[in-house]
NUZA-119248 format. One record per residue (C-alpha): residue in three letters; residue number from 0; x, y, z. Coordinates in steps of 0.02 Angstrom, whole numbers, plus 50000, padded with zeros to 5 digits. Layout:
<atoms>
atom resn:ALA resi:NUM xx:X yy:Y zz:Z
...
</atoms>
This chain:
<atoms>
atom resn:UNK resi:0 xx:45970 yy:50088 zz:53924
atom resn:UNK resi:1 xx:45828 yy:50047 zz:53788
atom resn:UNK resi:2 xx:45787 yy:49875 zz:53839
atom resn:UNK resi:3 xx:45597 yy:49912 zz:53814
atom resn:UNK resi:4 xx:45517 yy:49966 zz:53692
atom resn:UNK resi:5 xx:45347 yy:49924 zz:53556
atom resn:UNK resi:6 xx:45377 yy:49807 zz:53427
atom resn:UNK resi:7 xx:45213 yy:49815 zz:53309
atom resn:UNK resi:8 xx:45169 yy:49635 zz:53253
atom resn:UNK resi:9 xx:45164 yy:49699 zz:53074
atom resn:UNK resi:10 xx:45391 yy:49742 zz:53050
atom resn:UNK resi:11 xx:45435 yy:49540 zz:53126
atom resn:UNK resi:12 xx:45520 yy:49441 zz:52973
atom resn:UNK resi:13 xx:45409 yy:49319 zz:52918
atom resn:UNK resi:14 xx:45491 yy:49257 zz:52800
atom resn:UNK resi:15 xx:45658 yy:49265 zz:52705
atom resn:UNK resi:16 xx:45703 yy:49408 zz:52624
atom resn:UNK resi:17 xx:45678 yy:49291 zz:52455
atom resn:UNK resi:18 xx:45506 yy:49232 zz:52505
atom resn:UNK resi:19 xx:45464 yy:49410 zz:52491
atom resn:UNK resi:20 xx:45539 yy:49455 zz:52333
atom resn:UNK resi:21 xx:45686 yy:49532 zz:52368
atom resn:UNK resi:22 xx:45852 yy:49468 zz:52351
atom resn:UNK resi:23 xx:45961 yy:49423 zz:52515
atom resn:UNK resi:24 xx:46074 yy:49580 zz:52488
atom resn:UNK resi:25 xx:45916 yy:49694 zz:52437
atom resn:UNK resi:26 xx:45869 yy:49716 zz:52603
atom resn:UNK resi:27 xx:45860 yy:49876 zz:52710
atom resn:UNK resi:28 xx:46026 yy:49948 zz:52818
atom resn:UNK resi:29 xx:46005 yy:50075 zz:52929
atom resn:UNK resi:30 xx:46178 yy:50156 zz:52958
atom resn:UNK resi:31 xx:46209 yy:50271 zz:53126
atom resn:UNK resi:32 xx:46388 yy:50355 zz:53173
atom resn:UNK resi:33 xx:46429 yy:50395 zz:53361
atom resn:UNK resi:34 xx:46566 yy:50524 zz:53325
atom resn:UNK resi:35 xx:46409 yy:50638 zz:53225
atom resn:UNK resi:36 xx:46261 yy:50560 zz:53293
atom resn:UNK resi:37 xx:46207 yy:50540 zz:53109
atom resn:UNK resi:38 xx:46100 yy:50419 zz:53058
atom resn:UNK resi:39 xx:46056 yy:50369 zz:52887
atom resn:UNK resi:40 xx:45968 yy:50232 zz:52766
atom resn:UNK resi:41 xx:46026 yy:50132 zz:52638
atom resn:UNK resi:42 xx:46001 yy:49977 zz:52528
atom resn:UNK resi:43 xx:46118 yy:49864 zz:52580
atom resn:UNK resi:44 xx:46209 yy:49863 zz:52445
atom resn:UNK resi:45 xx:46270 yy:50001 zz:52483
atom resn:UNK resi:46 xx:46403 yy:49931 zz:52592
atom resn:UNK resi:47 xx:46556 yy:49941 zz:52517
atom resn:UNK resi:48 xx:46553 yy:50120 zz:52481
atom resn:UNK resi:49 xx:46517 yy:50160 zz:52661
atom resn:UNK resi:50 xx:46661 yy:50075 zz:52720
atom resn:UNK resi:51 xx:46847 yy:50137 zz:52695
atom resn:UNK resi:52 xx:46997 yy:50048 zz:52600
atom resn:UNK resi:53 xx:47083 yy:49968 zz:52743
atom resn:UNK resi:54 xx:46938 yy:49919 zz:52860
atom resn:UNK resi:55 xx:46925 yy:49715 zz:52921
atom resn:UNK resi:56 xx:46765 yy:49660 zz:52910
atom resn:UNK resi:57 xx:46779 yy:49488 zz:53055
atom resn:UNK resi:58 xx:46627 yy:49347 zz:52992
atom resn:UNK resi:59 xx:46572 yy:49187 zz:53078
atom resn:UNK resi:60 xx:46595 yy:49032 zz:52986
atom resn:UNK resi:61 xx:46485 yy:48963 zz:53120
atom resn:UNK resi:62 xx:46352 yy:48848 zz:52989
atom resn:UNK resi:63 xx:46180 yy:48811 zz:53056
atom resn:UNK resi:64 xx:46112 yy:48658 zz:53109
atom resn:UNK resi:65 xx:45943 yy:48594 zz:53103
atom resn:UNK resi:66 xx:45925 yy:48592 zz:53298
atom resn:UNK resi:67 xx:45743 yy:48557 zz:53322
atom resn:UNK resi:68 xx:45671 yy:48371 zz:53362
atom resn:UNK resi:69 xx:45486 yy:48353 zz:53371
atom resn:UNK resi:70 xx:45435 yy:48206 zz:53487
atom resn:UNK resi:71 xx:45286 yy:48125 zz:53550
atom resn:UNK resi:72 xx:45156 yy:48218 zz:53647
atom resn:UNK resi:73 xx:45167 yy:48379 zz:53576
atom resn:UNK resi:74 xx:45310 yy:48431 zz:53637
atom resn:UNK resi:75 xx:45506 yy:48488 zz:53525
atom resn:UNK resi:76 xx:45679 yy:48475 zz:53599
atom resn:UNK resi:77 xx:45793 yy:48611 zz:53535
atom resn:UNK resi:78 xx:45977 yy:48583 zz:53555
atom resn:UNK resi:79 xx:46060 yy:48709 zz:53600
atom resn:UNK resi:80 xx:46262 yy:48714 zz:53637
atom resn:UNK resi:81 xx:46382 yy:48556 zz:53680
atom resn:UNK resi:82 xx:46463 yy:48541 zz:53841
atom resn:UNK resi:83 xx:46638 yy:48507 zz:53860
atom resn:UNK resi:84 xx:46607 yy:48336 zz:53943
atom resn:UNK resi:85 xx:46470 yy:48278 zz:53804
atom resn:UNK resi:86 xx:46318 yy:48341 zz:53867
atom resn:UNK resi:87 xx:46200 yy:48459 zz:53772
atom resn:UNK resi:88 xx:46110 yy:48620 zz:53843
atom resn:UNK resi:89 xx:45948 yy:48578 zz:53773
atom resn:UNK resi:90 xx:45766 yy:48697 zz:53787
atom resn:UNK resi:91 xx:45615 yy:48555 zz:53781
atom resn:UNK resi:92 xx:45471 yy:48671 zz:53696
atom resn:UNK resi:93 xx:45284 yy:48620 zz:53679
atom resn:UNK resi:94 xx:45201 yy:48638 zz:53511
atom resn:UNK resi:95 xx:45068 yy:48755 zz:53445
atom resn:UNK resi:96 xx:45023 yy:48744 zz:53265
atom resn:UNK resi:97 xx:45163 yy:48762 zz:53187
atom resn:UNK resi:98 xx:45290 yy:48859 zz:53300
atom resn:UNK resi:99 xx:45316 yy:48818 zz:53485
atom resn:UNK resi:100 xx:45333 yy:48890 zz:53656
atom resn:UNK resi:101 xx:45422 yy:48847 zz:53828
atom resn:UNK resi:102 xx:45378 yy:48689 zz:53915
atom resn:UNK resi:103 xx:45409 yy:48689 zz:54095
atom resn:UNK resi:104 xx:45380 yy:48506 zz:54136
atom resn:UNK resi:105 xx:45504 yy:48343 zz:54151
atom resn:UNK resi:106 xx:45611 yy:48282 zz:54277
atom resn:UNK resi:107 xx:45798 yy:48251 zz:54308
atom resn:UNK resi:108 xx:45830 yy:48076 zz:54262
atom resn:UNK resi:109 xx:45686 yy:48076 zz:54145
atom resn:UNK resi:110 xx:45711 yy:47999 zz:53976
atom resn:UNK resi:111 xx:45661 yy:48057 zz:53819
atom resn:UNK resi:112 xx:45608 yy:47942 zz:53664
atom resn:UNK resi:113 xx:45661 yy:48044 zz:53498
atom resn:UNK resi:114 xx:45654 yy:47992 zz:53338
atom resn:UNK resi:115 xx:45755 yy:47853 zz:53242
atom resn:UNK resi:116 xx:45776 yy:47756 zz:53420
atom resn:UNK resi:117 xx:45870 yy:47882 zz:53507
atom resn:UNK resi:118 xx:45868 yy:47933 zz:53682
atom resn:UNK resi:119 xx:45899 yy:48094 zz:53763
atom resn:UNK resi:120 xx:45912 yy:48079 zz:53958
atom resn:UNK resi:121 xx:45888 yy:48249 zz:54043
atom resn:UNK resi:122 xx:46000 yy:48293 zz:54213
atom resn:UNK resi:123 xx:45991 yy:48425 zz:54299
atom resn:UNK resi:124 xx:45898 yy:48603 zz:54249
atom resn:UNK resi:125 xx:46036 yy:48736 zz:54216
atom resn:UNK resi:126 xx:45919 yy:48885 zz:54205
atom resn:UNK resi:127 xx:45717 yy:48929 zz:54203
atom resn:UNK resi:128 xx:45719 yy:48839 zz:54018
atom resn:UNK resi:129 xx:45884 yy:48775 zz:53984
atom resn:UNK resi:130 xx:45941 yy:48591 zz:54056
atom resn:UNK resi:131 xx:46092 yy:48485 zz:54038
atom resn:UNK resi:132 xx:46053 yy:48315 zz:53965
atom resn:UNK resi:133 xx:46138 yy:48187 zz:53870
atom resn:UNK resi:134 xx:46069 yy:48085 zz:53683
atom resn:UNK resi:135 xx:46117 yy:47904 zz:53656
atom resn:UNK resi:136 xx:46218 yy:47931 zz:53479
atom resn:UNK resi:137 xx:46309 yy:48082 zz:53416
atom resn:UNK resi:138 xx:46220 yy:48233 zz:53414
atom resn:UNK resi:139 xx:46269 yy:48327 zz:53248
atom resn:UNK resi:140 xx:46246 yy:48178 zz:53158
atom resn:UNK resi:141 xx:46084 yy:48146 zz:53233
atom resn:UNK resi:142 xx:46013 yy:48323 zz:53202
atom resn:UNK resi:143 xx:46058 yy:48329 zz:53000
atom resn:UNK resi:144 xx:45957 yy:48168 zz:53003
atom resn:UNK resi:145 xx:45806 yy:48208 zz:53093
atom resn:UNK resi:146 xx:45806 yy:48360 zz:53144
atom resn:UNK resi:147 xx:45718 yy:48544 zz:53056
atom resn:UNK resi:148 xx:45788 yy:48721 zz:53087
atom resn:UNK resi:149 xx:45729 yy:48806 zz:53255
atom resn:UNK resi:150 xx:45577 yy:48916 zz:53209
atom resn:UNK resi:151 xx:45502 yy:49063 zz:53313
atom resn:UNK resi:152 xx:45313 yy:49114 zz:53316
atom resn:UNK resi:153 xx:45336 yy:49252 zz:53218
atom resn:UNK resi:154 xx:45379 yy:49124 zz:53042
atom resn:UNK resi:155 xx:45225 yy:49083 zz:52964
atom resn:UNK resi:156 xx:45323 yy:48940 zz:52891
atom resn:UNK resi:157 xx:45458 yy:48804 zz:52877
atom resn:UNK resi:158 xx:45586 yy:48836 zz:52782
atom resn:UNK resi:159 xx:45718 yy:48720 zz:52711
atom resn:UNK resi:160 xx:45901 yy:48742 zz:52803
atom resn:UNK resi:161 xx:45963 yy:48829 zz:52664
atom resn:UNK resi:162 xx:45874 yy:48977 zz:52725
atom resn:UNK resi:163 xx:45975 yy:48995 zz:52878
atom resn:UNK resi:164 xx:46131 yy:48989 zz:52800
atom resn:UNK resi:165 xx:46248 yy:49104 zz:52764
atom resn:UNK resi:166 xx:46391 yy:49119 zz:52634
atom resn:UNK resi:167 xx:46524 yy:49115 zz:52756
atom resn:UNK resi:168 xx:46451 yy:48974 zz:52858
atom resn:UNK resi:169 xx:46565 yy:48806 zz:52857
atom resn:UNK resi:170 xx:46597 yy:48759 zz:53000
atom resn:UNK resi:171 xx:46429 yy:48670 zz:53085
atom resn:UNK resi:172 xx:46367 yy:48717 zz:53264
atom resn:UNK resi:173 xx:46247 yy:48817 zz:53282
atom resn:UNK resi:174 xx:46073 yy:48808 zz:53364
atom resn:UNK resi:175 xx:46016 yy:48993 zz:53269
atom resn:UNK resi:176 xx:46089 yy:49072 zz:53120
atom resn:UNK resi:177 xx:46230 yy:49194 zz:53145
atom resn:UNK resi:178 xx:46114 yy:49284 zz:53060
atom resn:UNK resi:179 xx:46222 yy:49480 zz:53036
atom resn:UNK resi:180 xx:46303 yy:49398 zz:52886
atom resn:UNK resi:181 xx:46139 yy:49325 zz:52813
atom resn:UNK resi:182 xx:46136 yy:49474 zz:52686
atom resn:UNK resi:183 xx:46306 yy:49451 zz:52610
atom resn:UNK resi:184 xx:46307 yy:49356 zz:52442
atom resn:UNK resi:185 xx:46492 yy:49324 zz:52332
atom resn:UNK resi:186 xx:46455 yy:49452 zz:52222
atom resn:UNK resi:187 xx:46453 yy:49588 zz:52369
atom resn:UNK resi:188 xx:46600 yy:49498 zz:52441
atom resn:UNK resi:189 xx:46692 yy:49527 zz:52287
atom resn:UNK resi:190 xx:46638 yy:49706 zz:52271
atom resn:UNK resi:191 xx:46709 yy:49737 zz:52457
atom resn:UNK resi:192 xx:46869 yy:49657 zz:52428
atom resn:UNK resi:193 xx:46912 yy:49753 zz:52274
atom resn:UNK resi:194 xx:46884 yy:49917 zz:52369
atom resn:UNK resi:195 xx:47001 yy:49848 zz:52485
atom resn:UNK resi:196 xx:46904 yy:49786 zz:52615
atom resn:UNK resi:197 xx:46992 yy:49626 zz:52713
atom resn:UNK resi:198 xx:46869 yy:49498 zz:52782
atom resn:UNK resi:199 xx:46934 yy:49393 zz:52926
atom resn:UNK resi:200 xx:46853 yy:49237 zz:52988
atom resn:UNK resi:201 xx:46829 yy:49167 zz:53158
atom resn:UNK resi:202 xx:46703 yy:49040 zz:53215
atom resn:UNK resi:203 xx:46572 yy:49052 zz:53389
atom resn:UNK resi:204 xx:46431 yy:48942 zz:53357
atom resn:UNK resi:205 xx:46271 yy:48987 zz:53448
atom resn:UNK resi:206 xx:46147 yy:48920 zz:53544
atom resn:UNK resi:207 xx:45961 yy:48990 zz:53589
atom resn:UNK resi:208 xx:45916 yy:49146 zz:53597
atom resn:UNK resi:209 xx:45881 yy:49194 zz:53789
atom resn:UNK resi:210 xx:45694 yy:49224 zz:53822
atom resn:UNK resi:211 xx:45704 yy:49255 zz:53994
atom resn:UNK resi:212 xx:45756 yy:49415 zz:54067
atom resn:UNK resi:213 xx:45913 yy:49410 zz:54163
atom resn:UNK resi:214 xx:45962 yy:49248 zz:54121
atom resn:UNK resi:215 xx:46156 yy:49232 zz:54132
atom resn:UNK resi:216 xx:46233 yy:49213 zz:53968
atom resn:UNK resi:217 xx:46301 yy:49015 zz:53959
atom resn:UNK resi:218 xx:46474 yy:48971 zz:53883
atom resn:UNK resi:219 xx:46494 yy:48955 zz:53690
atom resn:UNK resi:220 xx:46627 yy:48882 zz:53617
atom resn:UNK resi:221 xx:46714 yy:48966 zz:53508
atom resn:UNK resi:222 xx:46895 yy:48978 zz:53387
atom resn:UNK resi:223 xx:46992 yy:49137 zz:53332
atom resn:UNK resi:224 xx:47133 yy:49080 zz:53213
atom resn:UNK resi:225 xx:47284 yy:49151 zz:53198
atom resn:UNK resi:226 xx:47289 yy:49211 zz:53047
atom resn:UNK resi:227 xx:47130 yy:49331 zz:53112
atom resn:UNK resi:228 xx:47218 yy:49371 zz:53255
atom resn:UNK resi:229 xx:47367 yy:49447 zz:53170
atom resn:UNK resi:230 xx:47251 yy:49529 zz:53034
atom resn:UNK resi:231 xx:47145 yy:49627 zz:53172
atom resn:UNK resi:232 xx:47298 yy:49678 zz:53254
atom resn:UNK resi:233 xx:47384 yy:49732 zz:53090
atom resn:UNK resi:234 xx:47224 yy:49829 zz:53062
atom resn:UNK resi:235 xx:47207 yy:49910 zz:53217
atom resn:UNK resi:236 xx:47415 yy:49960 zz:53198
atom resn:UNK resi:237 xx:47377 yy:50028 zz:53043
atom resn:UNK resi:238 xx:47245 yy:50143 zz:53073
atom resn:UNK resi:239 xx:47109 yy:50041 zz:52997
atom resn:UNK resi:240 xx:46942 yy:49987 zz:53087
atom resn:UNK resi:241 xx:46895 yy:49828 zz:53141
atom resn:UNK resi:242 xx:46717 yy:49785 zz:53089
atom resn:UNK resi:243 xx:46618 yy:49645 zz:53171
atom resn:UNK resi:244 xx:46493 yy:49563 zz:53068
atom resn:UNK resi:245 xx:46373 yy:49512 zz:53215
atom resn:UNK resi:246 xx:46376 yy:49508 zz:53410
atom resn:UNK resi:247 xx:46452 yy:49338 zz:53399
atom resn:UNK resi:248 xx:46582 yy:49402 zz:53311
atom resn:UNK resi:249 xx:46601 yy:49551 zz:53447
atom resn:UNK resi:250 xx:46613 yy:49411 zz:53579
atom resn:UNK resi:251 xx:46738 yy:49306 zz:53537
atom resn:UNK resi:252 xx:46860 yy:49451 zz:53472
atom resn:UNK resi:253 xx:46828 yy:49552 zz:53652
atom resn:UNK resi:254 xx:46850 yy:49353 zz:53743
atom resn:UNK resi:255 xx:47024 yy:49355 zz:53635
atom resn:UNK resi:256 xx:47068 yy:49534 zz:53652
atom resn:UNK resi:257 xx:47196 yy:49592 zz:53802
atom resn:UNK resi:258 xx:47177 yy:49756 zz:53902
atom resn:UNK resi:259 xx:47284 yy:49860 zz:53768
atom resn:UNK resi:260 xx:47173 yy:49785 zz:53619
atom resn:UNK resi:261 xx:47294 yy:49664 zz:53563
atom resn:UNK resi:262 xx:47189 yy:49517 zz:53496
atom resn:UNK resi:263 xx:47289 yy:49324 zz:53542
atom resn:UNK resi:264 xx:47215 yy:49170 zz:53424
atom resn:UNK resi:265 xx:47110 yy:49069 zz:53559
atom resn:UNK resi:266 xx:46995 yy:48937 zz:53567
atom resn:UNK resi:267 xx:46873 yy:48880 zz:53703
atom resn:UNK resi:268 xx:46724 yy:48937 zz:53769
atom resn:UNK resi:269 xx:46663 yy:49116 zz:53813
atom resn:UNK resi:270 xx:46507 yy:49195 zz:53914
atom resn:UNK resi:271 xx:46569 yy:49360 zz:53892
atom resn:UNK resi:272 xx:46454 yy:49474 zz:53886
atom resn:UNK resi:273 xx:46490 yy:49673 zz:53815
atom resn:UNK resi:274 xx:46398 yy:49837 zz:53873
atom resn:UNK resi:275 xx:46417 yy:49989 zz:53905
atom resn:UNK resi:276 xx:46527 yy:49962 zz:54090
atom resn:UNK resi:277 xx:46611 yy:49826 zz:54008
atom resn:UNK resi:278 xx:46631 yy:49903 zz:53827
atom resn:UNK resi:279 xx:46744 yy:49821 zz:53675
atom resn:UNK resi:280 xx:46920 yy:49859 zz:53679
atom resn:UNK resi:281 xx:46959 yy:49801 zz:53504
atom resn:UNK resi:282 xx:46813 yy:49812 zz:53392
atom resn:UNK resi:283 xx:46775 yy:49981 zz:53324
atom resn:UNK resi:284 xx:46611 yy:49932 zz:53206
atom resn:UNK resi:285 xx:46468 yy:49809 zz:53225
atom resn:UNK resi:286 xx:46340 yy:49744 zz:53101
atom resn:UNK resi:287 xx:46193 yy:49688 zz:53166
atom resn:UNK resi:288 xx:46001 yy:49659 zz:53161
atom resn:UNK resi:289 xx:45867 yy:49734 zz:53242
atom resn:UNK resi:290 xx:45828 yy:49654 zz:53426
atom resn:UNK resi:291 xx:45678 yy:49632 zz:53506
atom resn:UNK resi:292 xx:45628 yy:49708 zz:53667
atom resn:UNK resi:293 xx:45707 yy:49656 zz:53830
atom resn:UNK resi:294 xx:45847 yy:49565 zz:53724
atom resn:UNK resi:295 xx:46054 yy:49543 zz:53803
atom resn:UNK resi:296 xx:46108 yy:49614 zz:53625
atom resn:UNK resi:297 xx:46055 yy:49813 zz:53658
atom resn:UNK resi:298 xx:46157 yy:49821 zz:53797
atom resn:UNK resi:299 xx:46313 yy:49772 zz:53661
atom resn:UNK resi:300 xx:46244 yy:49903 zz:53537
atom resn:UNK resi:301 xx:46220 yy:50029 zz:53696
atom resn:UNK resi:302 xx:46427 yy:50001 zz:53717
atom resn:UNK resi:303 xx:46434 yy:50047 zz:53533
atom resn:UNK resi:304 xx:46319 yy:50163 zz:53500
atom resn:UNK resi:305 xx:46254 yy:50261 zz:53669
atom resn:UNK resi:306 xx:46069 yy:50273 zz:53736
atom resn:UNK resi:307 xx:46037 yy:50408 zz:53646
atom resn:UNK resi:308 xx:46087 yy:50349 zz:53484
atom resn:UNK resi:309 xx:46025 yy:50182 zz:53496
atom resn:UNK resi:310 xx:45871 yy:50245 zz:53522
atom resn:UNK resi:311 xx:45846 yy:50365 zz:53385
atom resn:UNK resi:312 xx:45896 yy:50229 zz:53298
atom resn:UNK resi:313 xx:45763 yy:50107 zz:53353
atom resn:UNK resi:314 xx:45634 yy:50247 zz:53351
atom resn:UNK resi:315 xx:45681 yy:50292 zz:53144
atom resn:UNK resi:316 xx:45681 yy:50112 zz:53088
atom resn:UNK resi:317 xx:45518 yy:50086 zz:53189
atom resn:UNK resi:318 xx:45437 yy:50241 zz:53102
atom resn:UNK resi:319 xx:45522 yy:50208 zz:52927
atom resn:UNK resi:320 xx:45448 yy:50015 zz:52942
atom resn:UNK resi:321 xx:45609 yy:49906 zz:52962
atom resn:UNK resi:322 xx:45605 yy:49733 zz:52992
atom resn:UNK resi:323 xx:45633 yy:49647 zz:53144
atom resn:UNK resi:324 xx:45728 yy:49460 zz:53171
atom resn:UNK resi:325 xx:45830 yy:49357 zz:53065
atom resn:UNK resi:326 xx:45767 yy:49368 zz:52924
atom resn:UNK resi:327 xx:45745 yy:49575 zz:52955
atom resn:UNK resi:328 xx:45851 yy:49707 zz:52898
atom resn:UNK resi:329 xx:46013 yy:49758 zz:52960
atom resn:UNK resi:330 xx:46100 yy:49895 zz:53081
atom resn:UNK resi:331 xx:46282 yy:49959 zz:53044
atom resn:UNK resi:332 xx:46371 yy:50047 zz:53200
atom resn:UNK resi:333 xx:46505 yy:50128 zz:53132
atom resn:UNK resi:334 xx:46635 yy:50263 zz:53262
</atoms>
């Protein structure tokens, strides 16, 4: 499966689309069909006449939070995704200018002074970077007061939380932007809709992306309502496609979705991970980003799309200079 491959420095996201003078739905799609092995480019714009009257497009209402507290010493705490019992997967990171990068230091036990008199206790380490630990007042709260959006390397910049929103978020949760949906704005939403397009909403919210290579996917929690539940399966009896609008999206559904495709509303929390042994059952689409090397999400588009697909698909938008990340352009699967 492509899991490696060269990423030049030069097609990473800086910076929001905006920031670089093009609007959020202005951006770059590059489309690619299993059933033809076709593979094409577009504006994204372009959307709603390469979908079909009767497709569901399923979006995450999952809103970001600003997840990243900077504390003393150099060092940032990103929070990451709640525990049932209260606790927090947290990732401490140690700055560098202006990004960060993994600290590998504290203790169980340890304590933590963060900012506005709060204390985060750590307990025990869950992964290589990832440990369970517990803050002194509620988190969400806590995080819209103090905290700043979780920022990678590769962004030259801070950037208010408005830029890692998107217009279906709502619902508060998660660590990174569901960031598939970034591009859609109310006038495109309006254009699919009238071409009669459904758009379905469920909710996973998201914790850090996985920087470790094979690092076991942790549980999410997510909510498929059931209203979305009877829409995908009214789709799906009907002939139509269901479309996921990001691999959070494909998650939950295939967490939700029984062995003959029928989807059940659900909520909890999923690990479930999709590839190519283990491939969706009720999703037929997925739009996407572009994912770096060694990331968990090519093995989901190698369940959609195939090796060799996928990677004349990474190999065109490398040569044609797409852009990588969340703030990147975008990859439709389509059957």
């Amino acid at each position: 499966m492509l899991t490696e491959f060269a990423l030049p420095p030069e097609l990473e996201a800086r910076a929001p689309a905006e920031a670089r003078g093009v609007p959020r739905d202005g951006i770059r799609m590059l489309v690619s069909r299993r059933s033809s092995g076709e593979i094409t480019h577009h504006a994204f714009g372009d959307l709603p006449g390469l979908l079909l009257p009767g497709d569901l497009l399923v979006v995450n209402t999952s809103a970001t939070v600003p997840a990243a507290i900077r504390i003393a010493g150099g060092l940032a705490v990103h929070f990451s995704s709640p525990r049932p019992n209260g606790d927090w997967l947290i990732e401490l990171r140690e700055r560098q200018g202006g990004a960060t990068v993994p600290y590998h230091g504290g203790i169980p036990g340890q304590p933590l002074d963060l900012p506005g008199g709060a204390v985060l206790t750590l307990g025990e380490r869950v992964t290589g970077r990832l440990w369970r630990a517990r803050l002194s007042t509620a988190v969400l709260p806590y995080l819209f007061k103090h905290g700043s959006p979780i920022r990678y390397s590769y962004v030259e910049h801070d950037w208010p939380l408005e830029s890692y929103q998107t217009v279906f978020g709502t619902r508060p949760g998660s660590a990174e932007m569901p960031s598939a949906s970034r591009p859609f704005t109310p006038d495109l939403v309006t254009r699919l809709v009238a071409r009669g397009i459904t758009i379905a909403p469920l909710t996973l919210h998201t914790g850090v992306s996985s920087l470790e290579g094979g690092e076991d996917p942790y549980p999410e929690p997510y909510d498929v309502p059931p209203a979305t539940a009877r829409q995908v399966n009214l789709t799906r009896s009907s002939g139509g496609r269901v479309i996921a609008v990001g691999t959070t999206v494909v998650r939950a559904l295939e967490t939700v979705a029984g062995p003959d495709g029928t989807v059940t509303a659900s909520a909890g929390w999923t690990s479930r991970m999709v590839t190519p042994q283990a491939g969706p059952r009720v999703t037929d689409g997925l739009f996407t980003g572009l994912h770096e090397p060694r990331s968990t999400h090519l093995l989901m588009l190698g369940a959609f799309a195939g090796d060799g697909l996928l990677r004349r698909c990474y190999a065109a938008a490398t040569e044609r200079g797409y852009l990588w990340h969340e703030f990147g352009d975008v990859h439709l699967l389509l059957p």
